[in-house]
Every structure is written in structure tokens, then in C-alpha cells.
C-alpha positions in Angstrom: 21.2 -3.4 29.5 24.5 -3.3 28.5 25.5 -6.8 30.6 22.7 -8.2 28.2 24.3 -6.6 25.3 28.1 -8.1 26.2 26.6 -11.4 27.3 23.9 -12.2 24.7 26.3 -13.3 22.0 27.9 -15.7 24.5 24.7 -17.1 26.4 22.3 -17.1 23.2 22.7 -19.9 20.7 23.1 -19.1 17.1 19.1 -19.5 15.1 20.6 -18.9 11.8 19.4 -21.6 9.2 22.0 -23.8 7.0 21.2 -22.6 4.0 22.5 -19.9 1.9 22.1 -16.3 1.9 19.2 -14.3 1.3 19.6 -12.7 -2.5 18.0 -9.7 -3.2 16.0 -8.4 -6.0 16.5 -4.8 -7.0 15.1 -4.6 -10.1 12.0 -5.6 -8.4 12.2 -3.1 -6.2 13.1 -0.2 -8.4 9.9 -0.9 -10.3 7.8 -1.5 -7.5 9.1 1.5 -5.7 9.2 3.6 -9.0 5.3 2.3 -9.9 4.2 3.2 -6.6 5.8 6.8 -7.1 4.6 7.7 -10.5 1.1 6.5 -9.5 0.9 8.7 -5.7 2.6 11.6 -8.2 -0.3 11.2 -10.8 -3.3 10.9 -8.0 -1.6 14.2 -6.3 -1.3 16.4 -9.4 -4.9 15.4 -10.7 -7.0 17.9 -9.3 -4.9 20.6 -10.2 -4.3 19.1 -14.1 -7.6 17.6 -14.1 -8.1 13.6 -14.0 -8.6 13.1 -17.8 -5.6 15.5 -18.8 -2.7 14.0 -21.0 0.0 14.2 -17.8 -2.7 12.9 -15.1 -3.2 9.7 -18.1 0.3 9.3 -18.8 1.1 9.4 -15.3 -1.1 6.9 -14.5 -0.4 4.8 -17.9 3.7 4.8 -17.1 2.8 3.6 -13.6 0.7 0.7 -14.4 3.3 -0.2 -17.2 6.1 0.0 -14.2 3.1 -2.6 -12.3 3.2 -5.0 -14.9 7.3 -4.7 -15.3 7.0 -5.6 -11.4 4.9 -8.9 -12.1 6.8 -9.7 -15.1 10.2 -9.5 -13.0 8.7 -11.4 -10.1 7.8 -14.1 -12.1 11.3 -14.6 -13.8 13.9 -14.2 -10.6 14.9 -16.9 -8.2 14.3 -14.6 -5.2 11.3 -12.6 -5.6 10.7 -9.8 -3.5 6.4 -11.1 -3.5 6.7 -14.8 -4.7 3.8 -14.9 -7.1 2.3 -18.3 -5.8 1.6 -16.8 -2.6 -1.8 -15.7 -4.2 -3.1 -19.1 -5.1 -3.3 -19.2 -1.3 -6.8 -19.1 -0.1 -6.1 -17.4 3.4 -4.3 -15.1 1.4 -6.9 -14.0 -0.7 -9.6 -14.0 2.1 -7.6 -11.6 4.7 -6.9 -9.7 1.3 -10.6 -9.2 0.2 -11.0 -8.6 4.0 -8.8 -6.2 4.3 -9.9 -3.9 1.3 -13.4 -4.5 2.7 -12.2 -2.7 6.0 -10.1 0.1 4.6 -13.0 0.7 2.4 -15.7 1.2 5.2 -13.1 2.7 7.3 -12.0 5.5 4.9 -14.5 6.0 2.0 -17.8 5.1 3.2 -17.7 8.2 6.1 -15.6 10.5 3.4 -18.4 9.6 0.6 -21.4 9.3 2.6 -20.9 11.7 6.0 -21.5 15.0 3.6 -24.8 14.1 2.6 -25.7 12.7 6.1 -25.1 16.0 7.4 -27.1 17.7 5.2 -29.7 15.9 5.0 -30.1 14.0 8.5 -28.4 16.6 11.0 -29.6 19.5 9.2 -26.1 20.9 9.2 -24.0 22.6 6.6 -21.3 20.0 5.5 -18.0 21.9 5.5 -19.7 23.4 9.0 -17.3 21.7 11.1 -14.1 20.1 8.8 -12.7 17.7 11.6 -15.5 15.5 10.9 -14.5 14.8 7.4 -11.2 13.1 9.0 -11.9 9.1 9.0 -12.9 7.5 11.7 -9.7 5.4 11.2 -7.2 7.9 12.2 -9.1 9.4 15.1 
């Protein structure tokens, strides 16, 4: 392993392309990052503040604005962290709406539905046994 470490850099050509260097965005992604926060921080404090409480809407409110500060960003910079156009791609869309599709049989559908199939098809108490409530896409 270490022969291949010492000798790489001498038997491997160089792939790099020609052109300049990869700028970064980071105002993009302190808004992204900070919109993603304030909205996981809003989602967890809910049930304990209650969903339609002033911090759980202001919460959620601030991280939306932080979304659309995102977008806005995106749009204007010359090296975008998500170039915008990348949506007007049909595969993109498709493996998108697929993917959502998935997650949401995957995770919500058993969650949502698996109580009341216990109750009413098993004839079993729901909270009887609480692995089951774990979705079938982490087992």
C-alpha cells in the first residue's frame, strides 16, 4: 500500500481539466445550511410548543424565508452550489417524483397506516410491540 502511495503520483497521469478553479458559493451555503437548521429545529420543538404556536410558525416562516434567500442566491452567482437549470431536466424531475414516491411508501405509509392494521386486522394492541413502528426502510 504504501509502494502504491509513493509510486502513484509518478505512474498515474495527471486528469485534472484546463480550466480554472472551482469557486465556491458560501452564502449559498450558509442559507441552505441555516434553512435546513431552523426548519429540523422547528419540526423538533413542535410537539412540545404545539404546531400552530407563534415559535413553531416563526420557526418555520424564518426557515422558508432562509429557502427562498437560497433560490434567490443561486440564481444570481456564477457558481451555484445547485445550478437552477438542472430542474428543467426531465430525468431530473422523474428520479425526483420517484424518489419522494419511495421515501413516502417506505416511511409514512407503514408509520400512518401499520397502527390501525394492527388494530383492526391482527387484533393486536398498537403500541403492543414498538419495534414494529420502526420503517421497514431502516430494518
Amino acid at each position: 500500500m504504501i509502494a502504491a502511495l509513493v509510486l502513484a503520483p509518478r505512474l498515474v497521469p495527471e486528469s485534472r481539466v484546463g480550466s480554472p478553479r472551482r469557486r465556491y458559493d458560501p452564502f449559498g451555503a450558509i442559507s441552505i445550511t441555516a434553512a435546513l437548521l431552523v426548519f429540523v429545529y422547528a419540526v423538533s420543538q413542535a410537539p412540545q410548543a404545539g404546531w400552530a404556536a407563534a415559535q413553531t410558525v416563526a420557526m418555520l416562516s424564518a426557515g422558508a424565508a432562509l429557502l427562498v434567500v437560497f433560490f434567490v442566491i443561486e440564481a444570481k452567482t456564477d457558481a451555484p452550489l445547485l445550478p437552477l437549470p438542472l430542474f428543467r431536466l426531465s430525468s431530473v424531475a422523474g428520479s425526483n417524483a420517484a424518489g419522494f414516491l419511495l421515501g413516502t411508501s417506505l416511511v409514512a405509509v407503514p408509520v400512518a397506516f401499520g397502527p390501525i392494521w394492527r388494530q383492526q386486522k391482527a387484533r393486536t394492541v398498537a403500541p403492543a410491540r414498538p419495534r414494529e413502528f420502526v420503517p421497514s426502510a431502516t430494518r
